[in-house]
C-alpha positions in Angstrom: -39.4 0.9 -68.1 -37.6 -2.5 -66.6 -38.3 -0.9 -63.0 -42.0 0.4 -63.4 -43.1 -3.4 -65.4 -41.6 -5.1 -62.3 -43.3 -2.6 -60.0 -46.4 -3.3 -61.6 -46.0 -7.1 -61.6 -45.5 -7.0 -57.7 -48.8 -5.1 -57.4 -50.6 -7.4 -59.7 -48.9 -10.5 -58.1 -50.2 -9.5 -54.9 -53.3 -8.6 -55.7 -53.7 -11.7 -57.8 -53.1 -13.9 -54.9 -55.0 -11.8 -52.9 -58.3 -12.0 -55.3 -57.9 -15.7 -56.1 -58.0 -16.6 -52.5 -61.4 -14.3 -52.3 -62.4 -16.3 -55.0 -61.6 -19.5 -53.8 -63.3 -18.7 -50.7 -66.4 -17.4 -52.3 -67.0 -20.6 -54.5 -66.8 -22.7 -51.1 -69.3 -21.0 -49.8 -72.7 -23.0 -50.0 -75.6 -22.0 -52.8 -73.4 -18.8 -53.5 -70.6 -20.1 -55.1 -72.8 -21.6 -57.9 -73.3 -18.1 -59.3 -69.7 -17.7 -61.1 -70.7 -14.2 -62.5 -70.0 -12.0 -59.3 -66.8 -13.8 -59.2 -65.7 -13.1 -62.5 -66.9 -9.4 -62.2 -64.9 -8.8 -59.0 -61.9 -10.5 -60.3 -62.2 -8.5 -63.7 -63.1 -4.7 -62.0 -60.8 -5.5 -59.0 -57.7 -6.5 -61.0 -58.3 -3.2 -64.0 -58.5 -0.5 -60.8 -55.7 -2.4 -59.4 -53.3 -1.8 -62.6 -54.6 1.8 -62.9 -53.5 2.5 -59.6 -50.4 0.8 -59.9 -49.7 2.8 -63.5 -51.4 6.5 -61.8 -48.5 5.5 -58.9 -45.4 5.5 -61.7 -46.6 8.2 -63.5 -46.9 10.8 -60.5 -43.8 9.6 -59.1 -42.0 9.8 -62.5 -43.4 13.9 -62.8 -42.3 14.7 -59.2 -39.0 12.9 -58.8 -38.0 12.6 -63.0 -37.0 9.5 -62.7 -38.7 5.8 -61.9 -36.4 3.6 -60.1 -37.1 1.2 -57.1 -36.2 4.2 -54.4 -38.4 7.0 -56.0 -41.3 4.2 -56.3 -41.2 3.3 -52.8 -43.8 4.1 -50.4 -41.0 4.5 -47.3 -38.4 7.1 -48.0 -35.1 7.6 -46.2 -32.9 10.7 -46.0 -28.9 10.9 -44.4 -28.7 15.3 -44.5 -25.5 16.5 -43.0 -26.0 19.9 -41.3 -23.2 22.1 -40.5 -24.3 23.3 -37.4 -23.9 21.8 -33.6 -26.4 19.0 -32.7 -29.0 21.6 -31.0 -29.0 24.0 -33.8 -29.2 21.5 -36.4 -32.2 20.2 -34.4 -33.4 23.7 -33.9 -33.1 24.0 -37.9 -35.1 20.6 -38.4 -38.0 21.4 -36.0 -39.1 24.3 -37.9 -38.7 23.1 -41.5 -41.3 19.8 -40.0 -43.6 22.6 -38.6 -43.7 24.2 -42.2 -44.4 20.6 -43.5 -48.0 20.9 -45.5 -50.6 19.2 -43.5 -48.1 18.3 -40.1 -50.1 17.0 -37.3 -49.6 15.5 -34.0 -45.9 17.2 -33.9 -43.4 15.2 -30.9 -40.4 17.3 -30.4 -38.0 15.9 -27.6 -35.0 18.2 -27.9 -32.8 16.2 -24.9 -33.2 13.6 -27.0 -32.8 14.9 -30.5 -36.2 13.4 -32.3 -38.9 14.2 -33.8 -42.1 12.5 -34.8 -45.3 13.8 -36.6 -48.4 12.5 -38.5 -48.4 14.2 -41.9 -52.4 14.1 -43.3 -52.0 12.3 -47.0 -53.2 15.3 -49.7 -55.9 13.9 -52.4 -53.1 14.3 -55.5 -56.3 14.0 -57.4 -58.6 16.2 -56.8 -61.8 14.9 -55.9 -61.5 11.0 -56.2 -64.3 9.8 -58.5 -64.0 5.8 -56.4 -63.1 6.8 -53.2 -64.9 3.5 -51.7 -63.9 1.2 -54.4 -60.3 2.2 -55.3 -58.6 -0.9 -54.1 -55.5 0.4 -53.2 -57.4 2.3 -50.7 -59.4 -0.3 -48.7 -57.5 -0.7 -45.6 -54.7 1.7 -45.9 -54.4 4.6 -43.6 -55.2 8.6 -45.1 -52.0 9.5 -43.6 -48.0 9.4 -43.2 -46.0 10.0 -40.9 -42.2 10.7 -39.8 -39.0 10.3 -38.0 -36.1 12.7 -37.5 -33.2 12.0 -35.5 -30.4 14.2 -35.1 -27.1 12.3 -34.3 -24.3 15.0 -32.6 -21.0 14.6 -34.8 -18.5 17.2 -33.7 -19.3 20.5 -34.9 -21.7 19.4 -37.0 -25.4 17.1 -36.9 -26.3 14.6 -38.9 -30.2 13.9 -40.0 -32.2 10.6 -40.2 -35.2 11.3 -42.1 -37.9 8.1 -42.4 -41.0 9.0 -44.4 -43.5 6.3 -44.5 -47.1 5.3 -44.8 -49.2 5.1 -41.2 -49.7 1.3 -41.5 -47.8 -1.9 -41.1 -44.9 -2.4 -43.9 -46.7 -5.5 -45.3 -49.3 -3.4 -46.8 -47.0 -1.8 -49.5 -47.7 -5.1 -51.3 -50.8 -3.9 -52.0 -51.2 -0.1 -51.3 -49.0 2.7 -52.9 -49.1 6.1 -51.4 -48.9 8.0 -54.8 -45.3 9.3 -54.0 -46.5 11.7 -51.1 -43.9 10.6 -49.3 -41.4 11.3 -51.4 -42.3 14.8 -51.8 -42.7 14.9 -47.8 -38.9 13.8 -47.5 -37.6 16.5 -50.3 -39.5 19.2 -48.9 -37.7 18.6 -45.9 -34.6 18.6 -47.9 -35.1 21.7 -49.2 -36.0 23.9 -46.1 -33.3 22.6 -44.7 -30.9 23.5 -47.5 -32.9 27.0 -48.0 -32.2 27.8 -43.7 -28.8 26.9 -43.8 -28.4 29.0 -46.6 -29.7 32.1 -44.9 -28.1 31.5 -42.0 -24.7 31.1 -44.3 -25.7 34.4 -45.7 -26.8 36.1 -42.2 -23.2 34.9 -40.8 -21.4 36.1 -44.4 -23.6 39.7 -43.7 -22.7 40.1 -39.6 -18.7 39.1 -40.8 -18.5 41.4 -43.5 -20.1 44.3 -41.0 -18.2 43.4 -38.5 -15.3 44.0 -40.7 -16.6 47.1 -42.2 -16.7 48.7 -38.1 -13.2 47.1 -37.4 -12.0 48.8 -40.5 -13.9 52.4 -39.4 -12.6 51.8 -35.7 -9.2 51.1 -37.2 -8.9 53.9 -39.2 -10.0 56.4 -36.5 -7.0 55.0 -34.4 -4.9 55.7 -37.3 -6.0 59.0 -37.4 -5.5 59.3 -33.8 -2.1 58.6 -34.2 -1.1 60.5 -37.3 -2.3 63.0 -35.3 -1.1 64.1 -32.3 -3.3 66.5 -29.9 -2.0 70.1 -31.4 -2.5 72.0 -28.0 -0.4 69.2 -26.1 2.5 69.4 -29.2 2.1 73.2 -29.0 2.8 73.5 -25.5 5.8 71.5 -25.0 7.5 73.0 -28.0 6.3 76.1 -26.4 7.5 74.4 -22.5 10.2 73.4 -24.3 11.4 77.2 -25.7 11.1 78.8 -22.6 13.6 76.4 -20.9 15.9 76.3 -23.2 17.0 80.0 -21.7 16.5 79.0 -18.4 16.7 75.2 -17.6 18.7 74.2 -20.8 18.7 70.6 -18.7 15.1 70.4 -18.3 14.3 71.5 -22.1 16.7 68.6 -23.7 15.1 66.2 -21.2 11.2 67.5 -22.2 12.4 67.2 -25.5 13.6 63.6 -25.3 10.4 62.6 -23.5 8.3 64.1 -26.7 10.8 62.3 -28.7 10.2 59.3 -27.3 6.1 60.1 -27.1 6.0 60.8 -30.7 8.2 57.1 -31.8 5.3 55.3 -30.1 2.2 57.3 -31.7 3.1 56.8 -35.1 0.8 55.1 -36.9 1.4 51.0 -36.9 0.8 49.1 -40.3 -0.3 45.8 -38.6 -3.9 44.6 -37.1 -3.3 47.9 -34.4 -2.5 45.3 -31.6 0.3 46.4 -29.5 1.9 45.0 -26.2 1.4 46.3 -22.4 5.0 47.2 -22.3 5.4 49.4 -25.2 1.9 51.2 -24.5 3.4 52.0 -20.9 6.5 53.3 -22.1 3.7 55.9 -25.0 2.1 56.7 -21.5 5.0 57.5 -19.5 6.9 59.7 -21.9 3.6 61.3 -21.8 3.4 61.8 -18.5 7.1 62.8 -17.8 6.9 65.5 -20.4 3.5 66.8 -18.1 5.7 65.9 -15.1 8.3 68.8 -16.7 5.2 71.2 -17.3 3.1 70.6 -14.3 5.7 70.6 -11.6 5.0 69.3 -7.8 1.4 68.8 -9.1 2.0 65.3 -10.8 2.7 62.6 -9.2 2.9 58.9 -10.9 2.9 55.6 -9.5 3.6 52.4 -11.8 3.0 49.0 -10.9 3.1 46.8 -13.9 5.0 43.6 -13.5 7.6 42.9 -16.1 6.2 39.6 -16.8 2.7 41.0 -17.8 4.3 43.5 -20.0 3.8 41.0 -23.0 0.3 40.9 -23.3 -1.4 42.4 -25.8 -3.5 45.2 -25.8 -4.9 47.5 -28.4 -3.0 50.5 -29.7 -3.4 54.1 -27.9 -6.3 52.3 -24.9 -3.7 52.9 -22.5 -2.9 56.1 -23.6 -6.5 57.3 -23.9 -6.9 56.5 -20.0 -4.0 58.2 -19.0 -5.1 61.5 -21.1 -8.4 61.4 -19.3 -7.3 60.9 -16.0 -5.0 64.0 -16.6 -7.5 66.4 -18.2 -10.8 65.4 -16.3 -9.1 64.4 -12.8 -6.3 66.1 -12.5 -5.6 69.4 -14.8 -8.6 71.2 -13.2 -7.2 70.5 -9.4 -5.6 73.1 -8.5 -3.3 71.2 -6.4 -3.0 68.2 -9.0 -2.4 64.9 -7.8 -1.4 61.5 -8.7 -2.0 59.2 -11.5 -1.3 55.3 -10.9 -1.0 52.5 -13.5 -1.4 49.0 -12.3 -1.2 45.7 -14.1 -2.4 42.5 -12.5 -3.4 39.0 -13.8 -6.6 36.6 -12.5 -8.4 33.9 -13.7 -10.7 36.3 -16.3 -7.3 37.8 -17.7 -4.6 40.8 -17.2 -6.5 43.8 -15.6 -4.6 47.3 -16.2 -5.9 49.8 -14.1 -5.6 53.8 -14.4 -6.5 55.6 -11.6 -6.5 59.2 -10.1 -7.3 61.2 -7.3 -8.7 64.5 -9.2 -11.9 65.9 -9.6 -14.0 62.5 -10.4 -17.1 62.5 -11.6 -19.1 65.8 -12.1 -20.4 67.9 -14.8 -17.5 70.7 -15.0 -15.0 68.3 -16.0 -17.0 65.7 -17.9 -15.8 64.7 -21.3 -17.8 64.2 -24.6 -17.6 59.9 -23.4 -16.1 59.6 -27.3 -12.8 58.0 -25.9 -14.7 55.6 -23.7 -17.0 54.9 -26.3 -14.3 54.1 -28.7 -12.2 52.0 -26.5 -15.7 50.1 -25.9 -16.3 49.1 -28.9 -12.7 48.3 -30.1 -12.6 45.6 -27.4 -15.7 44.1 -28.6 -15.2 43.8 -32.4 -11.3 42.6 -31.0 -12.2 40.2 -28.6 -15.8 38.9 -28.8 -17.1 39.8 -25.8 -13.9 38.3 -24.0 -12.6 42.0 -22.8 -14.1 44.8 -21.2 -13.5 48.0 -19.8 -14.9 49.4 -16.3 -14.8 52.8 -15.5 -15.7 53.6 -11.3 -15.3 56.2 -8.9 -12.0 56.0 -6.9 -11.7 56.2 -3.2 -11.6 58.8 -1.5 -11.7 61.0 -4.7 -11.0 60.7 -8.4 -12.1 57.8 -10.9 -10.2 54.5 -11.5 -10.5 52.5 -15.4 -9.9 49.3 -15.5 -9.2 47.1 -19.0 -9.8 43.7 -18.5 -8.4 41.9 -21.5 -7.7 38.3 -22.0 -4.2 36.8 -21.1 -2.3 35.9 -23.9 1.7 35.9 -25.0 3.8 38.6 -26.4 2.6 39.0 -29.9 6.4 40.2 -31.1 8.5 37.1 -29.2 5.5 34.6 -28.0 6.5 34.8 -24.6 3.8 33.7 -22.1 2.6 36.2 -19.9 2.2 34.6 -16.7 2.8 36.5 -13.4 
């Protein structure tokens, strides 16, 4: 009550000074100011459209804002919003809840520069005023508002200076109120921006938790890859592996250790199904010496991997996925087989481990379903971000190459750095 009677006192105070000087003037003037009756009815009419203004002001601004105090009376409104986005798309955010504004006009959006300004067209709270010409708080005031955003960068985050205020000089709120539209203008804002940062909370929550959902699906299907090994390639070294045993007792024991060895690495890993270059070389090659044993004079294998890049990680079973290929689409349906190199060097985008063969390349009698690829694909985005990728091209002069590209990064089991 304290605030609104001093509100109303300014007003009056004001607009008492204001109307006695009229006065004052008037009874100077010559053969006029001898009739006091005009006089005293603009002083009386003036002065009770004056307080009704002033008391229609508190009233709406007390409904709107549920409280009466000297900031929610104020005719220039201020707002400090912290938004947890970088400066551009905390702009970004701010632009389009002032484009939703009701009644924005004249919009100046300078992005570089982080502000914006607009005209916002005053709303008649009332309806259908019943003295729009002799409403005194209305005689020189303009019909509209207008505002001022700035967006000041602060790390990660931007922080919003809102300014709501009448479209005329500041000495006019003496006398004019603007029946709390701008108050409303400055909480609207308020509240779309709350309401977008919400969805895009919700929007980032809803991406994370799919994201998740496909890690978990691609991680469980490596699981299953390596709870199960392929049962024609376990069936036919046992098988290999019989045969020898009366012939090549040698041979069998060291087929045998090879599968041994093969089978240690493919059992299924309870961590995040990150492994390390070296010990998906070491699944590969006991592979490929147990196919050595089977396959005779038509495997060859070359390995360049340098022991210092043998620490970066990698995902479970890739490496073994592009060996497999390379042996059952390049080289299996040669005839006179061929040779299978893995290759390991660093650059400036990362480690790139390459599998390449001189088989059959690309064509449709060995094509494969594309599931592996696929697979590997889309493990190395929901691992990495976008930060790995795999490329698969024709070798020269025959066969097809893969090529991993993953970032460079220290051996996950002793955090030794992997430079060459």
């Amino acid at each position: 009550m304290f605030k609104s009677l001093l509100f109303v006192l300014r007003i009056a105070l004001a607009w008492g000074t204001a109307i006695f000087l009229a006065v004052v003037t008037y009874s100077s003037l010559p053969f006029f100011g001898s009739f006091e009756l005009p006089a005293v009815l603009f002083t009386l009419i003036t002065s009770a459209l004056v307080l009704a203004g002033a008391f229609s002001h508190i009233r709406r601004v007390k409904l709107i804002a549920g409280t009466v105090n000297r900031d929610t009376l104020s005719n220039r409104q201020k707002r400090q919003i912290e938004i947890p986005f970088e400066a551009g798309e905390a702009f970004d955010l701010l632009d389009a809840a002032v484009r939703e504004l009701p009644g924005v006009e004249r919009i100046q959006s300078a992005r570089d520069s982080l502000q914006i300004k607009a005209k916002v067209a005053r709303p008649d709270t009332y309806g259908e005023d019943e003295l729009p010409r002799w409403n005194p708080l209305r005689w020189f005031g303009q019909p509209r508002n207008q505002l001022q955003a700035t967006v000041t960068p602060a790390g990660d985050s931007g922080s919003v200076t809102l300014i709501c205020e009448p479209d005329h000089p500041a000495w006019r709120d003496w006398f004019l109120v603007d029946d709390g539209t701008n108050f409303e203008n400055a909480e609207a804002i308020v509240r779309a921006l709350t309401r977008r940062i919400g969805e895009r909370r919700r929007g980032e929550r809803t991406h994370a938790e799919q994201t998740a959902t496909e890690k978990e699906l691609t991680e469980a299907k490596l699981h299953l890859l390596h709870a199960q090994v392929e049962p024609h390639f376990l069936y036919n070294t046992l098988a290999s592996a019989q045969l020898l045993t009366r012939s090549d007792p040698a041979r069998a024991e060291t087929m045998l250790g090879h599968l041994i060895q093969y089978l240690r690495r493919s059992l299924p890993d309870a961590g995040d199904g990150m492994s390390t270059l070296g010990a998906e070389l070491e699944r590969a090659l006991a592979y490929l010496e147990i196919l050595k044993i089977r396959m005779g004079e038509r495997l060859n294998v070359q390995v360049d991997v340098p022991d210092a890049l043998r620490g970066t990680a990698i995902p479970a079973m890739m490496l073994q996925t592009l060996v497999e290929n390379a042996i059952k689409h390049g080289l299996e349906p040669r005839t006179g087989g061929g040779t299978v190199w893995i290759r390991a060097r660093r650059s400036e985008e990362g480690v790139a481990v390459t599998v390449a063969d001189d088989g059959e390349g690309f064509n449709t009698k060995t094509a494969g379903t594309g599931i592996g690829l696929k697979n590997i694909r889309e493990r190395l985005r929901l691992r990495f971000a976008g930060a790995a990728s795999l490329s698969v091209i024709a070798n020269f002069p025959s066969g097809v190459a893969a090529t991993l590209m993953v970032p460079a990064s220290a051996d996950p089991q002793n955090g030794d750095s992997g430079h060459a």
